[in-house]
N, C-alpha and C positions, 0 to 999 in steps of 0.2 A: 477228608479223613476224620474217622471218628478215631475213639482212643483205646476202644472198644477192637475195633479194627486193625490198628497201629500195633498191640500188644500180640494178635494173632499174628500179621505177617513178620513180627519181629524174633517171635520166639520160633515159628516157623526156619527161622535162618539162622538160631543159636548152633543149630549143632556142624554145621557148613560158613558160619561166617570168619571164622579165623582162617579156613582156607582159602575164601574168595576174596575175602576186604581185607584182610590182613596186612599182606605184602604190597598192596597198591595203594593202599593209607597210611602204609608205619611212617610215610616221609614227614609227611605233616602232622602225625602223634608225635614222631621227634622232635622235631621244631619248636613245637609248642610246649613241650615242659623242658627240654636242654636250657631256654632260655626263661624261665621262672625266674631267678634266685630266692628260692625259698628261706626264711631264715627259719632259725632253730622255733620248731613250735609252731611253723605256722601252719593255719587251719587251710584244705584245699577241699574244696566241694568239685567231685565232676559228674556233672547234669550227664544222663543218657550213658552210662560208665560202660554198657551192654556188654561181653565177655572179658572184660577186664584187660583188655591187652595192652593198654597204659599202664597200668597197676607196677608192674617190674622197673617202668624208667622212673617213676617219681624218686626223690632222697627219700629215705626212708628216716631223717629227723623232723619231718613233716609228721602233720596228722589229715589223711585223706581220708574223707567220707565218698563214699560213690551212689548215684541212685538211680534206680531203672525200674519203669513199670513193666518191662517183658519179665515173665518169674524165669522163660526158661536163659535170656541172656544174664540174668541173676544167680541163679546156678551154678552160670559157669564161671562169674567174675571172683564165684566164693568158693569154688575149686582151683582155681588161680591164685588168688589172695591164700587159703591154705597151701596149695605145694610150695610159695614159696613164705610161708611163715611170717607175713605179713600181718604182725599183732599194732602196727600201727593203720593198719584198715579198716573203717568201718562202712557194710553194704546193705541199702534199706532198698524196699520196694514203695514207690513212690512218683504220684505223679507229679511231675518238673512241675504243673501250671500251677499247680497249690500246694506247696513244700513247706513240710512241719517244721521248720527252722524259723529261729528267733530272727527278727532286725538283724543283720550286721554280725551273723555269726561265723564268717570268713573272710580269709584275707584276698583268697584270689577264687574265682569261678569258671571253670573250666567248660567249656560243651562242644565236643568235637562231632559233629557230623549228627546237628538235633537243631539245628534250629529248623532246617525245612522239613523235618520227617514227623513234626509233630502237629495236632489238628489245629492248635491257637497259638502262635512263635509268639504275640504278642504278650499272653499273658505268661509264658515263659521267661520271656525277657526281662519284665516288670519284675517277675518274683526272683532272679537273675539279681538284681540290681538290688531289690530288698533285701537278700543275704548277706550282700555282700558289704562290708565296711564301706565309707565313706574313704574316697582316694585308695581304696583296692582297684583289683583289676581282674576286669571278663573277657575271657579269652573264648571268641569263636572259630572255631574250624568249619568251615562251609564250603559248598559252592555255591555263589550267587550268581545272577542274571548278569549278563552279559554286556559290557558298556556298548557292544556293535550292533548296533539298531538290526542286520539283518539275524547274527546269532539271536539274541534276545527277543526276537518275533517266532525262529524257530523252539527256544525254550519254551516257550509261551501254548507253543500249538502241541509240543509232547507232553507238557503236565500232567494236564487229566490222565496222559496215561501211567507216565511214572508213577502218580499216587497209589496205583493197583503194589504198587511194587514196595511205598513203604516210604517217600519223598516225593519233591515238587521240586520244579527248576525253573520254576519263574519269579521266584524271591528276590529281589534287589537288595542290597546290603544298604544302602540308601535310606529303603523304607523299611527297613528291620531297625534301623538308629533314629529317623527322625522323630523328634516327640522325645525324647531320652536323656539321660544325662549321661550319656557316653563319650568321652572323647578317648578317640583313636590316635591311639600313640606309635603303634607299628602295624603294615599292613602286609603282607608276604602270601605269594604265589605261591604254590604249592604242590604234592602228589605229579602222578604222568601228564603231562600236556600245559602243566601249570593251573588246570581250570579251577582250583580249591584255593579259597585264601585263607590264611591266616591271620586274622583280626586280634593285636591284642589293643583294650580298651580301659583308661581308666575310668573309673565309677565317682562321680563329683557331682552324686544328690549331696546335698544340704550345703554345699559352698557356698559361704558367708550365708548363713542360717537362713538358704532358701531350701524349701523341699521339691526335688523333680521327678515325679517320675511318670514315665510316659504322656509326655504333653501334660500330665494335669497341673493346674496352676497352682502356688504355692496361697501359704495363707493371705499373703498384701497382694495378691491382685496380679502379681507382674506374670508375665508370657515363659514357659519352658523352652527352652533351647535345644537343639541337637546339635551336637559337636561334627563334625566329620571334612577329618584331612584341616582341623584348622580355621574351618569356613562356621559362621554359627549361621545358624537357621533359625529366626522366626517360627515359633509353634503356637499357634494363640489356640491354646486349649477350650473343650467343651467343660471342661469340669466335672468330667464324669470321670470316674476310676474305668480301670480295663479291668481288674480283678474282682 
């Protein structure tokens, strides 16, 4: 998937996607901002914001920035954001993999249903974790791959096709964290059938004044870690950035 590509089939679906995704996602848009506790002031980035249909559950003593490189799901997030007078919103068009934000310019990062629908998750993720403070937290909404060898061999064989549609279902949550300085703090099933999880993650680059991100090694040499369920992972990085 180019991104090129990604923007046509997504705006394609702006004017039909709160009828179709709406009501079979709102479970797992709830889930994941009901259990925020945002305090007064704090900054929320949500990566991929696309018709805004989170927009109404957030507290509104927050300050949300939202951003989406479809212009037509942008449209409609800033026809939402005005009916309901949401001067605590701000919505930029913007792509996720290179985000004009400073270091560390939020408290929590939201991405519900973007990490496999976009051409590079990796460099998503990295600038994911760039934004966001040190001990904030990235909250992903996904479906991932399948821990049952025979499901996740059938993901694997419809990808290529789903990509025509605007996603991929061979992503492992696994390999979306390893190399990362994410630990996974709550994990929750989600939407009809359960097949969506809800990841929420805390962000712990530069813990005790090491820098992680995405496998690359800090300045004294030592190895990146991946958090996940608890377990750390050996990452012996190339030392090449993804970004």
């Amino acid at each position: 998937m180019d991104l090129a590509k990604v923007e046509r089939v997504y705006t394609s679906y702006a004017r039909i996607y709160d009828q179709i995704f709406g009501k079979v996602f709102n479970e797992g848009r709830e889930s994941a901002i009901r259990n925020l506790n945002v305090q007064p002031d704090g900054r929320i980035l949500e990566v991929g914001i696309g018709t805004g249909l989170a927009l109404p559950m957030y507290p509104r003593h927050c300050q949300i920035v939202g951003i989406d490189f479809s212009e037509g799901m942008l449209d409609k997030a800033k026809q939402r954001a005005a009916e309901h007078r949401m001067d605590h919103v701000e919505l930029h068009r913007m792509d996720a993999a290179v985000m004009e934000f400073s270091d560390d310019s939020f408290d929590t990062v939201v991405a519900a249903y973007v990490v496999t629908a976009v051409p590079d998750y990796r460099k998503v993720v990295s600038e994911m974790i760039r934004v966001c403070r040190p001990g904030g937290r990235i909250i992903m909404l996904n479906h991932f791959s399948n821990d049952n060898k025979v499901i996740a061999a059938i993901e694997k064989v419809i990808s290529p096709f789903t990509k025509h549609l605007g996603w991929r279902t061979d992503l492992a949550l696994k390999t979306v964290l390893e190399g990362t300085p994410l630990h996974v703090a709550r994990k929750q099933n989600v939407n009809p059938l359960q097949l969506w999880a809800l990841v929420e993650c805390v962000n712990e680059k530069n813990v005790n004044g090491k820098t992680h991100i995405n496998g690359v090694k800090n300045g004294n040499g030592a190895a990146a870690y991946a958090h996940i369920n608890g377990t750390h992972l050996s990452e012996h990085a190339s030392g090449q950035a993804l970004v």
